[in-house]
N, C-alpha and C positions, 0 to 999 in steps of 0.2 A: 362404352360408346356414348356419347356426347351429341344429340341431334343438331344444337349450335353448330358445331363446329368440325367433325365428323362428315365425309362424305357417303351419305347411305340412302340419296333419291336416284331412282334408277331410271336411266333416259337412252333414248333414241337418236341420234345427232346425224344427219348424211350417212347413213349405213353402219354408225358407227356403235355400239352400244357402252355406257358405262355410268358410273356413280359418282357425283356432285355433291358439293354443300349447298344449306341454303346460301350461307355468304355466297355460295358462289354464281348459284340463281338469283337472289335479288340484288346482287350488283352488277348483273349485266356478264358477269366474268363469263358465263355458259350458258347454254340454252339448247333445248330440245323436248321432243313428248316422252311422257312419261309412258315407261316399258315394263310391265306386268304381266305375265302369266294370266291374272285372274281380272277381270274387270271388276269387282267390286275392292279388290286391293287397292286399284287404280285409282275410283273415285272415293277410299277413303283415304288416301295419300293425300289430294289434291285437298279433303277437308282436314288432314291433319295439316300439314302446310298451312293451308289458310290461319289454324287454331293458333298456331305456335306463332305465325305474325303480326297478327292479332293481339296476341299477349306483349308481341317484342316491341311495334308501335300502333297508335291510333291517332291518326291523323284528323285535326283542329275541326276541316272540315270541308267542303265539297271541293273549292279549290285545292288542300292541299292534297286530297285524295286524288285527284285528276293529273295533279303533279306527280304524284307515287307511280302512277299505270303509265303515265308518256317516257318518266327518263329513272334510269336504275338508280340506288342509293348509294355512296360513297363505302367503303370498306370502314373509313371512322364512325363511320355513324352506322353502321353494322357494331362495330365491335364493339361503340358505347351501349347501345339498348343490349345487347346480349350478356355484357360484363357483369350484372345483378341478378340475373336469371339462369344461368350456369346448372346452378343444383336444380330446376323444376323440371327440365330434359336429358340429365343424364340417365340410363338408362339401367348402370350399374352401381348405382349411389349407393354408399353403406348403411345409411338410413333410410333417408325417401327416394326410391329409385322411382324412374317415370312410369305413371299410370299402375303405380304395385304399392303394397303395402308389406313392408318389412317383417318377419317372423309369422307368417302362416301357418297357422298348423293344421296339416292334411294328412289321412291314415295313409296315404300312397298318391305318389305325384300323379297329374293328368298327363298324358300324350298333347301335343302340339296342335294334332290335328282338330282338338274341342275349340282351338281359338278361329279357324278359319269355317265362316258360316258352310253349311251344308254338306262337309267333309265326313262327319263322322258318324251322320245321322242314317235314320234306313234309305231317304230317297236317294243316295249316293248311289252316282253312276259310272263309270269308267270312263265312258267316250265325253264327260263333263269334270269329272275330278279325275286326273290321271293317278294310280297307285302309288302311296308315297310321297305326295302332295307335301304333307305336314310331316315328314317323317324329322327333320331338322331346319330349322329355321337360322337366317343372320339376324344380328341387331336390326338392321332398316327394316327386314320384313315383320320381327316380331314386336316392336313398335308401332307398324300401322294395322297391324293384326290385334294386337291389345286396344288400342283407339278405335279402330272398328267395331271391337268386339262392346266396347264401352257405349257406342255413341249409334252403330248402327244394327246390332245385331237381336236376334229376343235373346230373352234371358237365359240362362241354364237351366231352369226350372229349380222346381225342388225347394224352393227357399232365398233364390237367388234374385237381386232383386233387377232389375235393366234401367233401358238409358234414363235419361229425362225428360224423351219425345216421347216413351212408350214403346213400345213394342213395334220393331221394321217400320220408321218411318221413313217420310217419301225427303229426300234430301233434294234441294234446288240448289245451283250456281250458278253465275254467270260464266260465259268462257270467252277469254279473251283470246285477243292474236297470239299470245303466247302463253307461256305456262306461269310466266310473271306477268304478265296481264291478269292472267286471270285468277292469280294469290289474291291480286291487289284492289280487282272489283269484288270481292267477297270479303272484306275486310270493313266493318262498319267506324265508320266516325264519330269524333265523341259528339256532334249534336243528332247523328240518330239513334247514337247510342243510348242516350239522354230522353230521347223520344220515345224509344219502345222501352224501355227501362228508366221508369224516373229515378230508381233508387242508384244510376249507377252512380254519381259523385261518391255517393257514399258508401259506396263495394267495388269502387275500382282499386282499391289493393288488395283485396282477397285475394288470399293462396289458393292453388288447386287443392282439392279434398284427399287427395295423396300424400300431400305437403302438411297441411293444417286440418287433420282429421274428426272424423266428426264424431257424436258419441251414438255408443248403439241403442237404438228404439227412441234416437229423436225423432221432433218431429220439425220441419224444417219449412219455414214459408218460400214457395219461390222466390219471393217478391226482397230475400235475404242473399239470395246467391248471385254473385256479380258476374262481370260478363267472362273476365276469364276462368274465375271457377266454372260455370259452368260451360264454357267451351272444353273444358278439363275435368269435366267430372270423371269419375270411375264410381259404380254404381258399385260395384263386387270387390272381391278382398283375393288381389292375384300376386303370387309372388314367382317370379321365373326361377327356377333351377339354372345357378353358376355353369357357363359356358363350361365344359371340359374339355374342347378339342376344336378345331378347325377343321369344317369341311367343306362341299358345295352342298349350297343352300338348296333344298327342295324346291323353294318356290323360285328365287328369283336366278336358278345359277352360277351365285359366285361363291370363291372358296374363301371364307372367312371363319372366325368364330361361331359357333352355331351353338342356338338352345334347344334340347332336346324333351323339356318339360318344365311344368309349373306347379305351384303349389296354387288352393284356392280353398276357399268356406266360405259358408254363408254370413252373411252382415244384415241386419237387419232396420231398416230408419222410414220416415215416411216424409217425402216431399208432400207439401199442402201448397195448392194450384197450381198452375200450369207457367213455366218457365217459357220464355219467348226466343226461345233457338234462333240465333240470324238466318239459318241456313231452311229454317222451314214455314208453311204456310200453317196458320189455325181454321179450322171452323168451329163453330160454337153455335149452342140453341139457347135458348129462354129456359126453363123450367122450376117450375113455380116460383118463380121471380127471382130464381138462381142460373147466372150465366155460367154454363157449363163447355170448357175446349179441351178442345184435341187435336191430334197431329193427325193427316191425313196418311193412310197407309195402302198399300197393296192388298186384299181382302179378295180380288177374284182374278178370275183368268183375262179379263177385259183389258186392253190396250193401255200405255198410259198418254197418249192423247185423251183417252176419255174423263181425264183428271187434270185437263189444263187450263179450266177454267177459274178451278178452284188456288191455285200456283202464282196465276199472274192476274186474277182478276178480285177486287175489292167488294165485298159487296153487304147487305145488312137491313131488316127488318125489325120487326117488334120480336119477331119468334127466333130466326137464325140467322148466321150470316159467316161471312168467311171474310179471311186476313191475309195476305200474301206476306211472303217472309223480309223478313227487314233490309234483306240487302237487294229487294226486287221493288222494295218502299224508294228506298236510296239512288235507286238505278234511275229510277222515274225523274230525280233532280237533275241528270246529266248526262243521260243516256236516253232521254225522250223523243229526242228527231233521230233517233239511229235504228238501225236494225238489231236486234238482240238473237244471240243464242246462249242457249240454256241446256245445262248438263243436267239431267234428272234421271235418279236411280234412289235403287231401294231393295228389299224382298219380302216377296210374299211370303208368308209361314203358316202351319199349323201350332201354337203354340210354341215349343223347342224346333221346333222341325221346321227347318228351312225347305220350301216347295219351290223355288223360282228367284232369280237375282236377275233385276232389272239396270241399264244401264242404256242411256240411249241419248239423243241429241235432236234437240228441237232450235227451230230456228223461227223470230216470230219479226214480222214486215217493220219497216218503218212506219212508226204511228204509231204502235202496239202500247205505250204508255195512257195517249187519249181514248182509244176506242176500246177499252175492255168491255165494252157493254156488246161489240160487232166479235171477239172474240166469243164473246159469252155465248153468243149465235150461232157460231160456227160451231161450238161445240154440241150446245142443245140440238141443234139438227141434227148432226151425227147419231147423236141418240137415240134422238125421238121417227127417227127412218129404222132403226135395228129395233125399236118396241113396236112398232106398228108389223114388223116380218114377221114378229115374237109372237103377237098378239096373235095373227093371224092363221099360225101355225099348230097355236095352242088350242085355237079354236076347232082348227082342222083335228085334231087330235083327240077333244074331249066334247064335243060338239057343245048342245043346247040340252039341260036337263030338261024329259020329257017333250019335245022339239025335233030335233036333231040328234042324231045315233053320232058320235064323233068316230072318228076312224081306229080307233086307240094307237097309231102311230104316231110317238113325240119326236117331233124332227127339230126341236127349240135349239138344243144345247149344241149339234153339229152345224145347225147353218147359222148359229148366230157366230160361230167360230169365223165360220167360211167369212160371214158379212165384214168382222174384223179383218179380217185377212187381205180381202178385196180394199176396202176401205182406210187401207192404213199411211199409203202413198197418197193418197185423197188429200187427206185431214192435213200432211205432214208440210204436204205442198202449198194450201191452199193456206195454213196460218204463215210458213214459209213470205207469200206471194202478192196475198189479197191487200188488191189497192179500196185504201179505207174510202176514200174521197166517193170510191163509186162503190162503194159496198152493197148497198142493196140489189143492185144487180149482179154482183159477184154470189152475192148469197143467194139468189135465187138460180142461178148458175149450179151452184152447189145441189142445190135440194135438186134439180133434175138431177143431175148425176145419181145421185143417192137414193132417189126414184128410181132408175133405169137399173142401179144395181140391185135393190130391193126385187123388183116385178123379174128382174131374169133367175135371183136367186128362187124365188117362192115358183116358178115353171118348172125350173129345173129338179127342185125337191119334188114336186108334188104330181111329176111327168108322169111317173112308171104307179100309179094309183088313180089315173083319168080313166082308163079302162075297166074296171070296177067297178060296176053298179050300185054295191050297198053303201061306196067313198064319195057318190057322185055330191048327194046333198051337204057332204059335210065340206066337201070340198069350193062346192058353190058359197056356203057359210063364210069361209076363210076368205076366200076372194071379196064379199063383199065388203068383210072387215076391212080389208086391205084399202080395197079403193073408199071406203068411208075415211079410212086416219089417212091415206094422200087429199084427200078434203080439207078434213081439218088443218094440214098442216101449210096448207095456202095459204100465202097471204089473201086479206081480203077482196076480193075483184079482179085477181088474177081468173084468167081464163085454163082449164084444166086442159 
């Protein structure tokens, strides 16, 4: 199977379901949403797509990019970019097949189910993984399962080494009106390509590491890997086990050829600094006059609005500062009077162990390009109304050493849940909505809200322990705390 050329993107059409080529997606021939079982197959489909167009063209530059997303490409000009590239996506190649490396040697093949994150792990759950998920795979599925597995997933552990974002990083896209819209706004151009990667003149014909392998226990500068290598990297040594049979596919339903297993081993090399992913944001600190980055990841149970500042807002001191991802850099040249939405996903993990797969949709106002600083706001409040609950609850709980007896009841980690919970149409709406022009009163709009929702939460917890004598002081403590950080969190000369 041939992902050129081959029909193996699975879509949604007027009621209709079925599988398309790219030719037949990026020339306009079809159209529809893409129809997955899994949501996180979903959005690495939409970044596999991006990778492989990416590789097939890169457009001059913001003009001709804008020409790409308004009118589809000619079938010629499909078939010339793809004519040279043939062997980098076949998926059955006798040599470099896509995303594997040829002759693996493994005491006993893997099951299917290790390529699809959180499948095979302990937190597997029925009413989330249905049984037999992975029992058989088609080529389209186990193609965006191997690139997932490569670009979004942790490691295997054990020796194995992951992507080149680290470990479940937070993946950003644009999303366009359609699903060729939106190939085609995540697709960088050679002068931003040029811009976040100076070296790219001179590694824009690099092979993927599949193709043009690398040796073991190098050691590899980022600042060496071009962009479609690494849009194509494979971090691990995977070989699939030869199709035997046609069946229906576990994941996506159809009766095709199916793979039933893979071969894998450890590989061993060391990337030296950090590669600048299109698709994701950096932060980075100072330390000791060494700039230190990283890819922003899912680390807790917290919403991810509460990580949207760092996504689509630019920012930077002497000590740290954060980077939004190249094609949110890009977006700003030509998508700055418009409205943006934004596909963001990811998972949380324990090391190997998948805990959570995020996937969700943000929508951010007209103006969102000039005002990342009233974004920045919006989101800081959020926050700093859930630390002041926090604060206060903890206090309710552990009181004042020698002072204050605290209640020994921690109510932190259930109502800060709740506060998310209440607060998440808030945020969704309010980046959604907020007219910039009159932002400070929008923002201060906000903060009442988030006021009202703080003081009803912290009542409600702290109702059924008012009747309590020995609760009383510690309870009066917390209150204080509370309305001391709605103080602080005034603007100045606001009246309370």
């Amino acid at each position: 199977m041939n992902l050129l050329t081959d029909a193996w993107i699975p879509i949604q059409h007027q009621s209709n379901y079925q599988k398309i080529s790219l030719q037949q997606l990026l020339c306009g021939e079809q159209t529809g949403e893409l129809c997955l079982p899994r949501d996180d197959m979903e959005l690495a489909c939409v970044q596999l797509l991006c990778a492989i167009t990416q590789a097939l063209f890169i457009p001059k530059d913001k003009k001709a990019l804008v020409q790409l997303v308004r009118e589809p490409i000619t079938s010629e000009t499909y078939a010339e970019a793809s004519r040279e590239k043939m062997a980098w996506f076949d998926l059955n190649h006798p040599e470099t097949p896509f995303m594997q490396i040829r002759g693996v040697k493994s005491t006993q093949p893997t099951p299917m189910d290790k390529l699809l994150a959180g499948v095979a792990d302990g937190t597997n759950k029925a009413f989330v993984n249905p049984q037999g998920l992975a029992d058989a795979l088609c080529g389209g599925c186990v193609a965006i399962a191997l690139f997932n597995a490569a670009n979004n997933c942790p490691s295997m552990g054990g020796g194995f080494k992951g992507s080149l974002r680290g470990s479940t990083p937070i993946t950003v896209l644009i999303k366009g009106r359609t699903l060729r819209e939106t190939i085609w706004l995540n697709v960088l151009t050679e002068d931003t390509a040029e811009y976040v990667m100076p070296w790219y003149p001179e590694t824009k014909d690099q092979l993927p590491n599949y193709l043009d392998r690398i040796k073991a226990d190098a050691k590899i500068p980022a600042s060496r890997i071009g962009l479609n290598r690494g849009l194509l990297w494979q971090p691990a040594h995977f070989e699939l086990l030869p199709s035997q049979s046609s069946a229906n596919c576990s994941c996506c339903g159809c009766y095709e050829p199916v793979y039933n297993g893979f071969n894998k081993a450890k590989f061993s090399y060391t990337v030296e600094g950090v590669w600048p992913h299109p698709l994701s944001s950096r932060t980075f600190a100072i330390k000791k006059s060494e700039r230190e980055e990283k890819f922003p990841s899912f680390t807790t149970t917290a919403p991810t609005w509460t990580h949207m500042s760092r996504l689509v807002v630019d920012q930077q001191n002497d000590k740290e500062g954060q980077q939004t991802a190249p094609v949110i850099q890009q977006a700003r040249t030509f998508l700055a009077t418009d409205k943006i939405q934004l596909i963001v996903g990811g998972y949380r993990n324990n090391q190997a162990t998948v805990l959570e797969r995020r996937h969700e949709l943000f929508s951010l106002a007209q103006g969102w390009a000039e005002h990342g600083d009233v974004i920045q706001q919006i989101i800081t409040g959020g926050l700093a109304y859930k630390t002041a609950l926090r604060k206060a609850l903890y206090l309710f709980a552990v009181g004042i050493k020698d002072k204050v007896n605290g209640s020994g009841v921690n109510l932190c980690d259930p109502v800060e849940a709740v506060y998310y919970q209440q607060t998440e149409n808030l945020m969704h709406n309010r980046l959604a909505a907020i007219q910039f022009k009159a932002s400070q009163d929008e923002l201060q709009s906000l903060n009442k809200q988030l006021k009202a929702i703080v003081i009803d939460l912290f009542n409600k917890a702290t109702e059924s322990y008012r009747q309590e004598p020995k609760m009383l002081k510690a309870l009066a403590l917390a209150r204080r705390s509370l309305h001391k950080s709605f103080k602080e969190l005034e603007p100045q000369g606001e009246t309370p």
